[in-house]
N, C-alpha and C positions, 0 to 999 in steps of 0.2 A: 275860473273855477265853477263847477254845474254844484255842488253841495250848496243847500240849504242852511246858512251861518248859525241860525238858531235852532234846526235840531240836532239834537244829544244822540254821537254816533253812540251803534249798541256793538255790542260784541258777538262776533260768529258764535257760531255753536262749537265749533274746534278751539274757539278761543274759553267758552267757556268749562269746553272738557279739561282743555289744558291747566284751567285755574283751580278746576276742583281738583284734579290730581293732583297739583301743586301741594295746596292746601292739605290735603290727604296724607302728602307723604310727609309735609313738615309736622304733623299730630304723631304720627307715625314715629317718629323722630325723636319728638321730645319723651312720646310716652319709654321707647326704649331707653335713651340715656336715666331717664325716670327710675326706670327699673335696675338699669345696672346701679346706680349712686346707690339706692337702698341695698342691693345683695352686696356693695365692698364698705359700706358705710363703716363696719367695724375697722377694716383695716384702712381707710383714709383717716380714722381718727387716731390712728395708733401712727400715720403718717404725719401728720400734723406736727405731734409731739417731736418731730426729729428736726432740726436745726438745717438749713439747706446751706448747702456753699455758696455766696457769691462767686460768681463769675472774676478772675484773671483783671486787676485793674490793667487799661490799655498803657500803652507806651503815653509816657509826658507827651501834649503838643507842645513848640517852641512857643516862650513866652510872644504877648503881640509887640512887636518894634515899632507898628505904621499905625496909622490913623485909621478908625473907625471906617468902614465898608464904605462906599459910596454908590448907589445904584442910579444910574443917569438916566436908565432909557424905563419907560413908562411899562407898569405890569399888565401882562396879558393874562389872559383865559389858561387856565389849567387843568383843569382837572376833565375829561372823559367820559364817554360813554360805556365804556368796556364793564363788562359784567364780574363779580366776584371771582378769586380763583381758591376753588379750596381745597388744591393739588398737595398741602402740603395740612392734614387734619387733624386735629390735636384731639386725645380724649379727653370723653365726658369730666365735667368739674363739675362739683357739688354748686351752687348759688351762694356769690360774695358780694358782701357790702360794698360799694365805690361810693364816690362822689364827682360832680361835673364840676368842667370847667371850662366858661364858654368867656371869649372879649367880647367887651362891647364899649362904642364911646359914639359922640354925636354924627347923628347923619344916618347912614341906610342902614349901621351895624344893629343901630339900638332898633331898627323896626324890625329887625333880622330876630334880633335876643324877647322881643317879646311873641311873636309866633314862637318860636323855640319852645321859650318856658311855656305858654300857654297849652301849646301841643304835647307837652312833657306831662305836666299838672291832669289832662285831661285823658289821653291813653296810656301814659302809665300810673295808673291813681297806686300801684303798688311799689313805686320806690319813694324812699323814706331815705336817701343818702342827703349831702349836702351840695345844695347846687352856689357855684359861686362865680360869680360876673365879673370880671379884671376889668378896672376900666381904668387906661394909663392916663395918669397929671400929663396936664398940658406945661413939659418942664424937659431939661436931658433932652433925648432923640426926637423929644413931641416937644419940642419950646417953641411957641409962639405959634401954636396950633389950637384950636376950637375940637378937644377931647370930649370936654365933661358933658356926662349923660343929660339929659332935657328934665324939668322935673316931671313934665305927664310920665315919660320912658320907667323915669326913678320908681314913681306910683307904681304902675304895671307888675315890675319886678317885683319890688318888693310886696304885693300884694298877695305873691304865689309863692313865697318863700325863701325866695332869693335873695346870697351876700353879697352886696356889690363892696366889693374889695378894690381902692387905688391901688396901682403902683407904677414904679417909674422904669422905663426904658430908657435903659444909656446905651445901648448899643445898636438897634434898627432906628427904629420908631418910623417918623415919616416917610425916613429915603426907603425904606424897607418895611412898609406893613406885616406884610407874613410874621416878619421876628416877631410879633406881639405873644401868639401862642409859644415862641418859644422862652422870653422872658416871664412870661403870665406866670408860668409853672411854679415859679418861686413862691406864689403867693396862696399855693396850697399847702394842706398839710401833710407832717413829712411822715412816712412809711405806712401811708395811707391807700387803699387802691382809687385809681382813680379814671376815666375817660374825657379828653379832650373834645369836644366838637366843636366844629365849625358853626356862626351860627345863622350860616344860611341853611340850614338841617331842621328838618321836621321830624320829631318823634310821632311816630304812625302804629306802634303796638305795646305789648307787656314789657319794656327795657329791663325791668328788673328779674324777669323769668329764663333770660342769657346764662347761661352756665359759663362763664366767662374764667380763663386760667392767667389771672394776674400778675403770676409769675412767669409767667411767657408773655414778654408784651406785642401786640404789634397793630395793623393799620390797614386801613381801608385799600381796599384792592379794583377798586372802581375807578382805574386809571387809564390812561394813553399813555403811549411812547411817549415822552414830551421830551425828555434826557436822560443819554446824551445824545446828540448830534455828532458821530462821528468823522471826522475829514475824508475823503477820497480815499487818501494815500494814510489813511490811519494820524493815529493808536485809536485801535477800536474797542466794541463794547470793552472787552473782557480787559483791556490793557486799561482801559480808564477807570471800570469800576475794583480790578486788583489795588492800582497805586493806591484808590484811598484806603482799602482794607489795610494793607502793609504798611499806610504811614498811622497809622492811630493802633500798630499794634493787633489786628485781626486777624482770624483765619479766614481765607475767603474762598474755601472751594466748598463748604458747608451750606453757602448761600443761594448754590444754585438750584436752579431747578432744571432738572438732566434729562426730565421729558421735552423740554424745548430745544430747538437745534441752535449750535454754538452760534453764538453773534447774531440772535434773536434778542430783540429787547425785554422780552418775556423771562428769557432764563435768568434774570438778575434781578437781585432783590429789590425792588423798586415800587413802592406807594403813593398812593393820595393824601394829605396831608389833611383832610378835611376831617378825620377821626383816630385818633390812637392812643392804647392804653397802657397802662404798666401798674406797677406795685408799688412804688413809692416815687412820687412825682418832683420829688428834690434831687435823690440821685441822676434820675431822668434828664432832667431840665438843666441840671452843672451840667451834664457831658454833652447835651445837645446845646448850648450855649457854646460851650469852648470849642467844639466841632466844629460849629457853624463858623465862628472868627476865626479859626484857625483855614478854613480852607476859602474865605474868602480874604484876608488879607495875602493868604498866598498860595493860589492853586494848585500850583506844581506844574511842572513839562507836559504831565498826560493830559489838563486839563485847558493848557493855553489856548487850543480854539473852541471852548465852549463858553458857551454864554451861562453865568450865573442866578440873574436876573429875570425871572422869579422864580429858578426852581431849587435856590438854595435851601430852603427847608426839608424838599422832598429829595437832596439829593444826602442831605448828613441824616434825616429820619432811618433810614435800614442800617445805616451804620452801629445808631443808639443802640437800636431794637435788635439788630446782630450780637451786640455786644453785651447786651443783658439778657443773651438766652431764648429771645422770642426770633419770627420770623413769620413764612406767610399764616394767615386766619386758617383758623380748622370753618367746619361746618356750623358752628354752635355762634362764631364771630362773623361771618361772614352774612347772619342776619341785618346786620349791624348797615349792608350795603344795600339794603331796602325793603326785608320782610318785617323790619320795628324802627326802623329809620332811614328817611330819606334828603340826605346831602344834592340839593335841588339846583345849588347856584345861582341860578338866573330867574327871576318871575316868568317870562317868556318860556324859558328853557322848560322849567317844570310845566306848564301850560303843553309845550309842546311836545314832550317825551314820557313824563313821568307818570306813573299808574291813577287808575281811577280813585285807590285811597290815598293815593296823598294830594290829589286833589282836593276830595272831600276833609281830609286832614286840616289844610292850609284851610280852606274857606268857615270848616267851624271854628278855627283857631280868630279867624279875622272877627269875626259876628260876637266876639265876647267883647260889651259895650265900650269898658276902656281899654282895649288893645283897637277896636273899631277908631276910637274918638281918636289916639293917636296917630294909626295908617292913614289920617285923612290928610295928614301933612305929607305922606308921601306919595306921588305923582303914580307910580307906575299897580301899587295897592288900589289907590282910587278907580284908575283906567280898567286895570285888569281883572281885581278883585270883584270890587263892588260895584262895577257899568258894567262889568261879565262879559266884555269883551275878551279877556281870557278863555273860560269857558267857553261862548257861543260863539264867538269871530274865530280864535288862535288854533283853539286845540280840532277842530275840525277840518284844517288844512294838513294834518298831520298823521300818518300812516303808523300808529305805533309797533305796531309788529314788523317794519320795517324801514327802518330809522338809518339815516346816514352814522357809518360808524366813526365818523371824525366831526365831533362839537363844532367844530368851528366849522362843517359843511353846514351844520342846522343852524347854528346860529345865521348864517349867510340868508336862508333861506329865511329864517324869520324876520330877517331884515328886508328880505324885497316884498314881502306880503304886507308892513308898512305894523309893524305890531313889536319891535326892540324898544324895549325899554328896561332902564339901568337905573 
C-alpha cells in the first residue's frame, strides 16, 4: 500500500457535491411531509377517532410435538451491505411516541448496549420514550451460562435512563442467540409502539423526528440474499417463500415486489433483522414466537434443503410484519438504514464501510468517561478505538465509494490487511 496510515483521506469534490445534495433533498423532504401533516391535521384527527380492523387471525400452527430447536452448526455473518429499498413508500405520519428495546447480557453485547445508549442520549436529546434493556437469567435456554450484565455495564445504563428488565428464554437462548430479540418482546409493554434494535447500532441523528406509521410495521432493508438458497433442480424462490405464506394462513402475491424479475431474491419480502417495528410489541412477539418453533420444528418439503441456522429470525420476520399489515419501509423508515441510525456489526466493518458520521458518532460515544473506563475491557474498543488504529491504519485501506457488494468479500479483505477483530 503507497497511502500514508495516518492521513485522514478527504473527500472529492463530487463526493462533496453529492452530500450536500443529499442533505438538501432529505430538508427538502421533511419540510414537505411537514407541510402536508399540518394542511390534513384536521382530518387525521377526525381519523384517529375511528377504531381500525385488526387484520384476519392466521390459520392455528400445529401444537409443538418435538423438542426444542437444536442449532448445531456455528452462526455466521448476516446481514449486508445492500442499500435501503423504498420501492414500496408509505405516507407521511404525523410523529409517535415508541419506546426501545435493545438485549444485552455479559461480554461484547453489553459494550454494544452502552455505545448504543450513549449514542441514543447524545443525538437524539429529543426522545423521551422508554428505552429498556432484556437481559436473559442465566436459567431455561441460558442454564449454565455467564448472562448477567457486569456491574460497571449496569452503571453506564442505568446512568442514561435505562430499564434493565430480566427475562427468561425457554425456547433459543444459547443454541440459538438471535431468538433473544424474539422472546425479549414479551417484556415490553403491551399496545404500546415500539422499535427493536440491534445493539450493534449507532444512533447518529434526530430518531425521534421519523414520522414513523406504527401501524404498518416493518424492517430494515439493509440486507443480502442470504435466504433461501435454492436447489438446482428446485423448489425455488417463489415455491419456498409461498409454502410458508399458505401454511400460517397468508396471502402471498401482495408480498411481492413486481418491479423485480420472477425468481430474484429481491422480489420477496425479505429483511435484516437488526431493526423492526410495530404497534403493540406482545401481539408481535406471540406470533413471531410461534412462527419461529413452528417452522423450525418442522420445515416442511419446500424447505428440506435449506439451512435454518442463522436465518431463522429473518426468514418468520416478513411473515409477522405481512401479517399485521406492514411490509417494505416508505422513505420516512428507511432513514432508520443510516441517515439516524447506523446498524454497524462489526468494529472493523464500520471502520471500513461506514460513513464519516458514524464514525465520529462511535468515537464521541467512546470518550464519555464511563462508557471509556468500561471498553477498556474490550480488546477490539481499545485497538481500534482509542490507539486509532481504526481510524488511521483501517479505514484508509478502504475505497468507500466503492466497496465489495458481498460483507463477506470485505470482511476477507480486512482480514488480510491483519486488522479483524471480534
Amino acid at each position: 500500500m503507497t497511502e500514508n496510515p495516518k492521513k485522514k483521506p478527504d473527500l472529492s469534490e463530487s463526493e462533496k457535491v453529492a452530500r450536500r445534495a443529499k442533505n438538501a433533498a432529505n430538508r427538502a423532504r421533511r419540510e414537505a411531509n411537514a407541510a402536508a401533516r399540518a394542511e390534513k391535521e384536521a382530518a387525521r384527527q377526525k381519523q384517529k377517532s375511528k377504531t381500525t380492523a385488526k387484520p384476519e387471525k392466521p390459520v392455528p400452527v400445529k401444537q409443538r410435538t418435538q423438542p426444542p430447536c437444536v442449532f448445531p452448526l456455528p452462526i455466521e455473518s448476516r446481514a449486508g451491505t445492500a442499500m435501503p429499498d423504498a420501492s414500496d413508500p408509505a405516507p407521511a405520519t404525523e410523529l409517535s411516541p415508541f419506546n426501545i428495546l435493545i438485549v444485552a447480557q455479559a461480554g461484547r453485547l453489553e459494550y454494544e448496549a452502552a455505545l448504543f445508549t450513549e449514542s441514543l442520549r447524545a443525538n437524539a436529546p429529543g426522545w423521551h420514550g422508554r428505552l429498556i434493556v432484556a437481559e436473559p437469567r442465566p436459567e431455561e435456554a441460558w442454564a449454565k451460562q455467564n448472562t448477567g450484565l457486569s456491574d460497571a455495564a449496569r452503571e453506564v445504563l442505568l446512568a442514561r435512563g435505562a430499564e434493565i428488565t430480566p427475562f427468561t428464554a425457554r425456547h433459543f437462548g444459547a443454541a440459538y442467540p438471535y431468538g433473544n430479540k424474539i422472546e425479549a418482546l414479551a417484556v415490553m409493554p403491551e399496545n404500546e409502539n415500539f422499535i427493536f434494535f440491534d445493539t450493534d447500532t449507532l444512533i447518529t441523528g434526530p430518531l425521534d423526528q421519523i414520522a414513523l406509521d406504527f401501524s404498518r410495521p416493518s424492517a430494515s432493508m439493509r440486507r443480502e440474499g442470504t435466504w433461501p438458497k435454492p436447489p438446482l433442480y428446485g423448489p425455488g424462490f417463489t415455491e419456498i417463500w409461498r409454502s410458508l405464506y399458505e401454511r400460517f394462513g397468508l396471502e402471498f402475491d401482495s408480498s411481492l415486489e413486481l418491479s423485480q424479475p420472477d425468481e430474484h431474491w429481491e422480489r420477496y419480502l425479505y429483511f435484516n433483522a437488526g431493526w423492526f417495528y410495530g404497534s403493540d410489541p406482545a401481539e408481535f412477539g406471540k406470533r413471531f414466537l410461534k412462527w419461529a418453533r413452528a417452522i423450525c420444528d418442522d420445515p416442511g418439503e419446500a424447505l428440506a434443503a435449506q439451512v435454518l441456522d442463522p436465518w431463522l429470525d429473518q426468514i418468520t420476520l416478513p411473515l409477522v410484519i405481512h401479517s399485521l399489515g406492514g411490509g417494505r419501509p416508505g422513505p420516512e423508515a428507511a432513514a432508520l438504514d443510516g441517515e439516524v441510525a447506523c446498524h454497524w456489526r462489526k468494529l472493523p466493518l464500520l471502520y471500513a464501510r461506514e460513513s464519516d458520521e458514524c464514525v465520529d458518532a462511535l468515537e464521541r460515544a467512546a470518550e464519555a468517561p464511563d462508557v471509556a473506563k468500561l471498553l477498556q475491557n474490550w480488546s477490539p474498543a481499545r485497538q481500534l478505538i482509542f490507539e486509532r488504529h481504526g481510524r488511521n491504519d483501517l479505514r484508509p485501506l478502504f475505497d468507500r465509494a466503492h466497496l465489495p457488494k458481498k460483507e463477506q468479500i470485505l470482511r476477507q479483505k480486512i482480514k488480510r490487511a491483519g486488522w479483524w477483530r471480534s
